[in-house]
VEXMIDO-945492 format. One record per residue (C-alpha): residue number from 1; residue in three letters; x, y, z. Coordinates in nm, 2 decimals. Layout:
! residues N
ATOM     k     r     east    north       up
ATOM   NUM   ALA        X        Y        Z
...
END
This chain:
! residues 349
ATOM     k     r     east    north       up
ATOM     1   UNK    -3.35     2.87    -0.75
ATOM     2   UNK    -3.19     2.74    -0.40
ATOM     3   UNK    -3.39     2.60    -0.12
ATOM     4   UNK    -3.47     2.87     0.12
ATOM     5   UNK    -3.59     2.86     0.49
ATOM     6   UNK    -3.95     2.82     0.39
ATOM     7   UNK    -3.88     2.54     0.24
ATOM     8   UNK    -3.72     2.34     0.49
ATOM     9   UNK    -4.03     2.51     0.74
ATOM    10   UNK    -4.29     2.39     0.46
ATOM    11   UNK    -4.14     2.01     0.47
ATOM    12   UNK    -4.06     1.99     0.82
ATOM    13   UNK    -4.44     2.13     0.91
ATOM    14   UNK    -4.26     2.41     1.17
ATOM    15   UNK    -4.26     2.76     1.17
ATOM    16   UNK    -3.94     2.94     0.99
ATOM    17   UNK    -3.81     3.06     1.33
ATOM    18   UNK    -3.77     2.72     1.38
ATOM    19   UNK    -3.56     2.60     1.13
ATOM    20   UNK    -3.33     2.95     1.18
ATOM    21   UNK    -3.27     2.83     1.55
ATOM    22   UNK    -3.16     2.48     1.43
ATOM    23   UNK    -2.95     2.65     1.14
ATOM    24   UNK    -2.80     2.86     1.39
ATOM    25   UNK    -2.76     2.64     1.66
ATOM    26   UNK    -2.96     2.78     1.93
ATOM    27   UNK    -2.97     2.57     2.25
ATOM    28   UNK    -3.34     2.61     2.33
ATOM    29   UNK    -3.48     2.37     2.08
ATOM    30   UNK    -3.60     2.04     2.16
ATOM    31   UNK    -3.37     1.71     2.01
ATOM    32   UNK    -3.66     1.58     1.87
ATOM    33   UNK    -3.76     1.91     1.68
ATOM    34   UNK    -3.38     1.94     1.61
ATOM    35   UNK    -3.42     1.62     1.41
ATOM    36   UNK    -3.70     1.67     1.25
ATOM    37   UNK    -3.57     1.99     1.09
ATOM    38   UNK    -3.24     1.86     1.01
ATOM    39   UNK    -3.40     1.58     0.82
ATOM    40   UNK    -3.59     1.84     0.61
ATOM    41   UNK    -3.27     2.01     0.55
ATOM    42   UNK    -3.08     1.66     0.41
ATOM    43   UNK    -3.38     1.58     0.21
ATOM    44   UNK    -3.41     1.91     0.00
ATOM    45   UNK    -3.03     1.98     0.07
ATOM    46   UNK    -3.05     2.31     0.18
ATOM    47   UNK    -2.73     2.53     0.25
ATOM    48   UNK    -2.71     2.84     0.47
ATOM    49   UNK    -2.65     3.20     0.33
ATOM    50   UNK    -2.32     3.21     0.53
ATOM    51   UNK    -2.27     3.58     0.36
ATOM    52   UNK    -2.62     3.67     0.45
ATOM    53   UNK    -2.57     3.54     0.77
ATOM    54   UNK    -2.26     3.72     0.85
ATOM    55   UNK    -2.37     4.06     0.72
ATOM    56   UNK    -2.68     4.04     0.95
ATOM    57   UNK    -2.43     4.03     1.27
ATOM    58   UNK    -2.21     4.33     1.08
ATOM    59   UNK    -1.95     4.11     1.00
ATOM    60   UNK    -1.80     3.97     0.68
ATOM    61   UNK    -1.73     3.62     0.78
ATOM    62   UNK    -1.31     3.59     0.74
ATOM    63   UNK    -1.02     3.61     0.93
ATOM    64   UNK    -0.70     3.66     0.89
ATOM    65   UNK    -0.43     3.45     0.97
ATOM    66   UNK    -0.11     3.61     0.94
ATOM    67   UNK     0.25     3.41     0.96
ATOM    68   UNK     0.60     3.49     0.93
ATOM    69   UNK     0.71     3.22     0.68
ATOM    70   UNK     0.46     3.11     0.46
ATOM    71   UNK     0.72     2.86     0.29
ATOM    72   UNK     0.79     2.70     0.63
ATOM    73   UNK     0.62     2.34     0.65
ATOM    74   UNK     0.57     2.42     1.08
ATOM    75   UNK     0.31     2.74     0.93
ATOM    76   UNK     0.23     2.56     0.61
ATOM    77   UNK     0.05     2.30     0.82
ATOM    78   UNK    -0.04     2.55     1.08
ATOM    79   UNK    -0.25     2.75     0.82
ATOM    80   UNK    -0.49     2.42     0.71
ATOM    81   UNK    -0.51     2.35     1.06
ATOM    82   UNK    -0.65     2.68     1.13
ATOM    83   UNK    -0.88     2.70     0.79
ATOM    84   UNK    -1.08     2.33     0.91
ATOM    85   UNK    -1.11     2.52     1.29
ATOM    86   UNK    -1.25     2.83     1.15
ATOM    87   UNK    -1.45     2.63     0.89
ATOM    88   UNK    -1.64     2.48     1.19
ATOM    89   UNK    -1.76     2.82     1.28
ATOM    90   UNK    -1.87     2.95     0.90
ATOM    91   UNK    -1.56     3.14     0.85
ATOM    92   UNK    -1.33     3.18     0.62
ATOM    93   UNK    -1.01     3.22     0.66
ATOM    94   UNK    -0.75     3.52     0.46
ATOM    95   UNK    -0.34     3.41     0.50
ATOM    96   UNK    -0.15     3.65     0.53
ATOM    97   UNK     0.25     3.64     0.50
ATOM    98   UNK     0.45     3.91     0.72
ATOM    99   UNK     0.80     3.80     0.64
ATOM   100   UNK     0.92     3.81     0.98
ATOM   101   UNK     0.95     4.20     0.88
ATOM   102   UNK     0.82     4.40     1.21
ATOM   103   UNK     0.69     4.67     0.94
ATOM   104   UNK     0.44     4.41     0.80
ATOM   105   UNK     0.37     4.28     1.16
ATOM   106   UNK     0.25     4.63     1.24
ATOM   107   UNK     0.02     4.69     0.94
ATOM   108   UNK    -0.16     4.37     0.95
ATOM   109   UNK    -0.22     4.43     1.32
ATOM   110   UNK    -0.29     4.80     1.30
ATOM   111   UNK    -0.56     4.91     1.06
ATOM   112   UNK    -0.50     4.65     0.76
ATOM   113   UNK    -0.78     4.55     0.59
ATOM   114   UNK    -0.97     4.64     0.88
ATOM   115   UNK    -1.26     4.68     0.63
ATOM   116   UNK    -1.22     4.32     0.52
ATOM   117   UNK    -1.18     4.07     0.81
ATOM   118   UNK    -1.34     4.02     1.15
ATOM   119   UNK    -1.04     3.95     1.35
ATOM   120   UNK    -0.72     3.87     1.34
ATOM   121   UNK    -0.43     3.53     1.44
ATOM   122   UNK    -0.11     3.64     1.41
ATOM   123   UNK     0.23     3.50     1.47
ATOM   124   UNK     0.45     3.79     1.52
ATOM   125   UNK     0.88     3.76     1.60
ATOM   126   UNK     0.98     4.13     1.60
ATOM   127   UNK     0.64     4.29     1.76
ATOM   128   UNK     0.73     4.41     2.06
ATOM   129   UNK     0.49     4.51     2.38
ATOM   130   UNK     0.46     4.85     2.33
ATOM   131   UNK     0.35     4.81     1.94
ATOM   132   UNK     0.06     4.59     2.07
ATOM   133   UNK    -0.07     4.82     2.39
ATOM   134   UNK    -0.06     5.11     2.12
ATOM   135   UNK    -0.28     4.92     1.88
ATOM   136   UNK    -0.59     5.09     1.86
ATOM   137   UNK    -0.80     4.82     1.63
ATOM   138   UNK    -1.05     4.71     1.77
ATOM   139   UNK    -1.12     4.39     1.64
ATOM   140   UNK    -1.04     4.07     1.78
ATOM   141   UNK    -0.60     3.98     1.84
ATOM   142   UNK    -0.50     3.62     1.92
ATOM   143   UNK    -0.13     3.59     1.91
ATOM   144   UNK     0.03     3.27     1.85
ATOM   145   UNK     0.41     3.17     1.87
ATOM   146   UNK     0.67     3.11     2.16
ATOM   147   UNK     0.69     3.49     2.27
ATOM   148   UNK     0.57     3.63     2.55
ATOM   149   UNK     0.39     3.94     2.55
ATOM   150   UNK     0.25     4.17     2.85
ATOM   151   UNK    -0.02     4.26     2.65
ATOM   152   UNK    -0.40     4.21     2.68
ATOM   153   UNK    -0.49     4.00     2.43
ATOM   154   UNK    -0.53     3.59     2.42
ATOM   155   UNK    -0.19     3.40     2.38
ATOM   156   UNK    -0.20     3.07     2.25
ATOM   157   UNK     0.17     2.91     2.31
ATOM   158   UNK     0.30     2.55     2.42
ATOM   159   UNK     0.56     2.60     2.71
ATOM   160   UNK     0.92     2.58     2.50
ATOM   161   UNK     1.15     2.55     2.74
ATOM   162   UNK     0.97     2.27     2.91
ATOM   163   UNK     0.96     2.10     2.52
ATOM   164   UNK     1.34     2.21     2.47
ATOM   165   UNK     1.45     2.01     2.87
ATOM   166   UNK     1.20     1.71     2.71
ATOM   167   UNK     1.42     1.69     2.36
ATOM   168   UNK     1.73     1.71     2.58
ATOM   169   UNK     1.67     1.45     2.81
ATOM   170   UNK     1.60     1.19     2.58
ATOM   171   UNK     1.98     1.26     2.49
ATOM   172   UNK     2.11     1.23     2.82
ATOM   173   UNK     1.90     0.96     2.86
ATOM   174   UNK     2.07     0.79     2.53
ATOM   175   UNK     2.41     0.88     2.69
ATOM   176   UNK     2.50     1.13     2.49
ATOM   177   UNK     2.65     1.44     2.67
ATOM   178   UNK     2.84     1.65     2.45
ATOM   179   UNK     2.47     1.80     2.32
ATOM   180   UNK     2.50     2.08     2.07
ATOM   181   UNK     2.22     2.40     2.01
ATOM   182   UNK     2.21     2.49     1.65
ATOM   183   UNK     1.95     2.84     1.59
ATOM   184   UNK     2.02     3.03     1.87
ATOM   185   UNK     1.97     3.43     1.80
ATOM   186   UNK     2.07     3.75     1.94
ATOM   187   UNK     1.93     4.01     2.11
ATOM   188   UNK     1.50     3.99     2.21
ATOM   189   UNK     1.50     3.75     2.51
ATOM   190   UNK     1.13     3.63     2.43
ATOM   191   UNK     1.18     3.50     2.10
ATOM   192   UNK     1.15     3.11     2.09
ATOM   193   UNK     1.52     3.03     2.01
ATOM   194   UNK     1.61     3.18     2.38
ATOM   195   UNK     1.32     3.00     2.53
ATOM   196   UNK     1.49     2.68     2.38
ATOM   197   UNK     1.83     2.74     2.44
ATOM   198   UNK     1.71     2.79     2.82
ATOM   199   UNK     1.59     2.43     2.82
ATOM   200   UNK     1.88     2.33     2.75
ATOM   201   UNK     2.07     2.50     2.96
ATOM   202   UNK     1.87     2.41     3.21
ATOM   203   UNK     1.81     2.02     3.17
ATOM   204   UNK     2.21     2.00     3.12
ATOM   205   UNK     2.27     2.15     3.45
ATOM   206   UNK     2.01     1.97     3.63
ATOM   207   UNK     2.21     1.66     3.48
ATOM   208   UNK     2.48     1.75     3.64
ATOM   209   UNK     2.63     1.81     3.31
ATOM   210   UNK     2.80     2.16     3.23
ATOM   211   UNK     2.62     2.33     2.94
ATOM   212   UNK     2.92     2.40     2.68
ATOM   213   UNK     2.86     2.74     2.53
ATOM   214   UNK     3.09     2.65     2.24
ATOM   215   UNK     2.83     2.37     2.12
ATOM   216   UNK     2.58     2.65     2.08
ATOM   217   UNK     2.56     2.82     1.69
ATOM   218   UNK     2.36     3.10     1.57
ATOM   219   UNK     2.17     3.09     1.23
ATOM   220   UNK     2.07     3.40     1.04
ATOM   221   UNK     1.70     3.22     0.94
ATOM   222   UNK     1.58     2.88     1.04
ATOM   223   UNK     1.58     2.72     0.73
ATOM   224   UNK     1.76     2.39     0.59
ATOM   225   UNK     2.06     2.58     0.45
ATOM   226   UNK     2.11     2.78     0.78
ATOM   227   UNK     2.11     2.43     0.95
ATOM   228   UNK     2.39     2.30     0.69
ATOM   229   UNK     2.60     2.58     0.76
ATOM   230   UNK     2.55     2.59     1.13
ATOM   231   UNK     2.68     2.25     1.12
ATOM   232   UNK     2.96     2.30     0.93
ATOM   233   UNK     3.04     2.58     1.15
ATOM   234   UNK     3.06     2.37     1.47
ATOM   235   UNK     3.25     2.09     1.31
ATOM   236   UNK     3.49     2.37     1.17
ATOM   237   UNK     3.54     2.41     1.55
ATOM   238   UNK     3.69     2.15     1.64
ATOM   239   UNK     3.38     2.08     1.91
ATOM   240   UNK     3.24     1.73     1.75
ATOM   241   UNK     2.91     1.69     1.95
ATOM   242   UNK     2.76     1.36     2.02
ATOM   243   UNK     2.46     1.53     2.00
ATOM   244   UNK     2.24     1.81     1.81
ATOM   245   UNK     1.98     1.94     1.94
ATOM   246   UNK     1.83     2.20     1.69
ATOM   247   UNK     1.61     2.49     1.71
ATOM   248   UNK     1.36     2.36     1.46
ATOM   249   UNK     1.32     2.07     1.20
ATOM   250   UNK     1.44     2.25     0.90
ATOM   251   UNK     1.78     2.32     1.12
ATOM   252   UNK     1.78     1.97     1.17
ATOM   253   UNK     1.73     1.80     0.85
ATOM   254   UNK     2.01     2.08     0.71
ATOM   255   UNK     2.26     1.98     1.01
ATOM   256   UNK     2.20     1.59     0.90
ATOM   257   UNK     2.29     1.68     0.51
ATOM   258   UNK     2.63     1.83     0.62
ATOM   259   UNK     2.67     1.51     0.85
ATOM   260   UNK     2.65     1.27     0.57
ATOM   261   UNK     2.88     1.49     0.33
ATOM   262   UNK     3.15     1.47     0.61
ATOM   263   UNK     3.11     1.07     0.65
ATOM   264   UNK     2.93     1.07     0.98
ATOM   265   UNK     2.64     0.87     1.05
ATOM   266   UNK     2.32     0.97     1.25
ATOM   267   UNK     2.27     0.84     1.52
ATOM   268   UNK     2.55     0.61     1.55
ATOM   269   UNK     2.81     0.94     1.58
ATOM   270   UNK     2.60     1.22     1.65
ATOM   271   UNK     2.21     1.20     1.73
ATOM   272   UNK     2.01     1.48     1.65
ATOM   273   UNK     1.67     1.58     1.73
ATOM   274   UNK     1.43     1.91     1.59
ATOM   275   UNK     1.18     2.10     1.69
ATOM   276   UNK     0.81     2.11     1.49
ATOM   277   UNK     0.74     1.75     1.33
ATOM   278   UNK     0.67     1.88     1.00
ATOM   279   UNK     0.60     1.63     0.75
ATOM   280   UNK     0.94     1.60     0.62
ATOM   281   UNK     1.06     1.50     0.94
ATOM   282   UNK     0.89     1.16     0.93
ATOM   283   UNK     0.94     1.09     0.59
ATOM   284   UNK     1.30     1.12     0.51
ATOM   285   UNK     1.60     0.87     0.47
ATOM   286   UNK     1.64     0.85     0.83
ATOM   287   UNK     1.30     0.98     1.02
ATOM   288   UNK     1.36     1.24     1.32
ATOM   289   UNK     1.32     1.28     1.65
ATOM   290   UNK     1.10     1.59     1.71
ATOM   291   UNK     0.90     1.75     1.92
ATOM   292   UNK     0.55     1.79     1.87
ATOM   293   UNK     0.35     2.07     1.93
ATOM   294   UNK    -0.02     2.00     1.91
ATOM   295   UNK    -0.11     2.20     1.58
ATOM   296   UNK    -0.45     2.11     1.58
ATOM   297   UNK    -0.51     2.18     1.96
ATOM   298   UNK    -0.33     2.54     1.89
ATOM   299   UNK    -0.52     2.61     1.56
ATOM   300   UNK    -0.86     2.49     1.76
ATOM   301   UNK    -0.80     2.73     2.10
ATOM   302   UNK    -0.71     3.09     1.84
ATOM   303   UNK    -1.00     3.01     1.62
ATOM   304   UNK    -1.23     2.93     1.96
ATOM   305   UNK    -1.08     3.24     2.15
ATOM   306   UNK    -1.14     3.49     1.85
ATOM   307   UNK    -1.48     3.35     1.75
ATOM   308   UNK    -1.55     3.42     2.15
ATOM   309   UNK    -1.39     3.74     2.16
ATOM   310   UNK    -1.62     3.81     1.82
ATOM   311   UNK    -1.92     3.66     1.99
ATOM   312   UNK    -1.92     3.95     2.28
ATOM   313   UNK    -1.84     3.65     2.53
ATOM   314   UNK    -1.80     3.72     2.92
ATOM   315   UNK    -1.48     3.63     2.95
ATOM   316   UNK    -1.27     3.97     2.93
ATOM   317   UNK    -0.92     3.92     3.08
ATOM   318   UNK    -0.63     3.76     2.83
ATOM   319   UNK    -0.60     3.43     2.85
ATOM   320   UNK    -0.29     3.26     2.83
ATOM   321   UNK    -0.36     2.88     2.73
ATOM   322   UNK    -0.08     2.61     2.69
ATOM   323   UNK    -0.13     2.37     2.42
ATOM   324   UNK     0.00     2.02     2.47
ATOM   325   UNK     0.30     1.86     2.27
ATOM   326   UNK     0.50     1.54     2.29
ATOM   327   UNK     0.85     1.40     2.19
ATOM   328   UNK     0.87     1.18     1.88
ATOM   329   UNK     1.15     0.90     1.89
ATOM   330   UNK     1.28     0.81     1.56
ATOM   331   UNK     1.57     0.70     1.38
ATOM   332   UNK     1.75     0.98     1.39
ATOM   333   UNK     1.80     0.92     1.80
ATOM   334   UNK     1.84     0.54     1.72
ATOM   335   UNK     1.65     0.49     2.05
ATOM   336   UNK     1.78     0.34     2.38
ATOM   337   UNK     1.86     0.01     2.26
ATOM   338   UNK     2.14     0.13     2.02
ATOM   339   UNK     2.31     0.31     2.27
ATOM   340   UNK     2.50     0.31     2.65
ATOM   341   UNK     2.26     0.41     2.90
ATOM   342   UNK     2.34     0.79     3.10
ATOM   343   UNK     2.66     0.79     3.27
ATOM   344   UNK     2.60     1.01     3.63
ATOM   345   UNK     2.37     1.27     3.65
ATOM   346   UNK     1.99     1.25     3.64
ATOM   347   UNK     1.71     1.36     3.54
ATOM   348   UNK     1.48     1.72     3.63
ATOM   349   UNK     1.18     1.54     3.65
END
């Protein structure tokens, strides 16, 4: 038979109350009563009834989090980020995959499993406004992802075109001007691939340098293999970059496979950089230069936000939070010492 509250009371010498308000974390115990109890709890090793403790407040203690592309490293990682967050608040977390499909984007937001799970993170790319002010769930939304939505629910998001002008002045910085976009996409202006491809637009200008529209390639997905072919696209051109800036990391490490089959060398000929620091990205042959989104700072503010949101907090307006990322210089950039430094232009910052 487990330890139960009245044992921890018995060996600590304090009411049951007490230990519940350590257990749950209640502010208005003393620290030295705090201590007392917790010893109590390490000696006979007592757990908490999470289950119990959950169906008291009418809930059922999980989550969803729900992700366009389950087999993509960037969400991979995302998803264990967002499991140890929600693990420091006692819940559990479901995964849920959407494809990218709008269809599935509306069912998990809708009424889906409703019955199951407390609240929901979702990462949608084809939900649009409309589909979110006519959701009429009432549990708990955070969104995550680059789009922006009108919409009044919590939006956790780093700034991408400010990432995207960071990524493309290390080029310019390096000298390189002739800066290629790989995973640009039509149609939806808010999606993250336009967010990007306005950073670049707009760091080239502010360079002085005029943004070459032929350097920019579409991809169907944003896997490796669409980054191969994008590549071999622009080099089927006739428009040899000096430079590749791609939309994402699996775009990048495809782009450098179709490099080496064609005999040219990163970063000597053409530099590239990606988008996500996945693993991969510091691991292979030659390591790239990424930007880095904070994946435990976003996993951390959703979780927070929706346990708030769960908590009946005061805070009732959307929040829009930015979470903080950095640019990663590795070999694939060969870093300033391996190459000319700018020639004209400058800087936006």
């Amino acid at each position: 038979m487990g330890v139960s509250l009245k044992d921890v009371a018995q060996r600590a010498g304090v009411s049951i109350k007490t230990v519940s308000n350590v257990v749950n974390n209640y502010p208005h115990v003393t620290p030295q009563m705090r201590a007392k109890v917790q010893r109590a709890i390490d000696e006979l090793g007592y757990r908490p009834n999470l289950t119990a403790r959950h169906l008291r407040k009418g809930r059922t203690g999980i989550i969803a989090f729900a992700v366009p592309e389950l087999g993509n490293p960037y969400f991979a990682e995302l998803a264990g980020a967002v499991i140890d967050a929600a693990a420091q608040h006692d819940y559990t977390v479901l995964v849920d995959h959407t494809a990218g499909l709008r269809e599935r984007e509306l069912l998990v937001c809708q009424e889906f499993r409703s019955h199951v799970i407390d609240g929901l993170i979702l990462s949608p790319i084809h939900l649009e406004n409309d589909d979110l002010l006519a959701r009429q769930e009432t549990s708990p939304l955070v969104l995550l992802g680059e789009r922006e939505y009108e919409a009044p629910y919590d939006q956790i998001a780093i700034d991408n075109v400010a990432a995207a002008r960071s990524a493309v002045r290390h080029l310019l910085g390096l000298g390189r001007r002739r800066i290629a976009f790989l995973g640009s996409r039509t149609g939806r202006e808010r999606q993250p691939a336009h967010q990007r491809l306005r950073g670049w637009r707009e760091e080239l200008t502010a360079a002085g340098v005029e943004p070459d529209e032929t350097l920019v390639v579409a991809t169907d997905g944003y896997g490796r293999g669409d980054g191969a072919a994008a590549m071999a696209e622009l080099l089927g051109r006739g428009a040899r970059p000096d430079a590749v800036f791609a939309y994402n990391d699996l775009i990048a490490l495809g782009a450098m496979r179709t490099l080496a089959e064609r005999g040219l060398r990163v970063p000597e000929d053409i530099a590239v950089v990606g988008f996500d620091d996945i693993e991969e990205s510091r691991y292979g042959a030659i390591g790239l230069t990424t930007v880095c989104p904070d994946k435990q700072a976003i996993a951390r503010h959703a979780v927070d936000r929706l346990v708030e949101r769960l908590a009946g907090g005061t805070v009732t307006e959307p929040r829009r939070i930015r979470p903080g990322y950095r640019l990663a210089v590795r070999e694939s950039t060969g870093g300033a010492h391996t190459v000319a430094p700018p020639r004209g232009g400058g800087n936006a910052d």
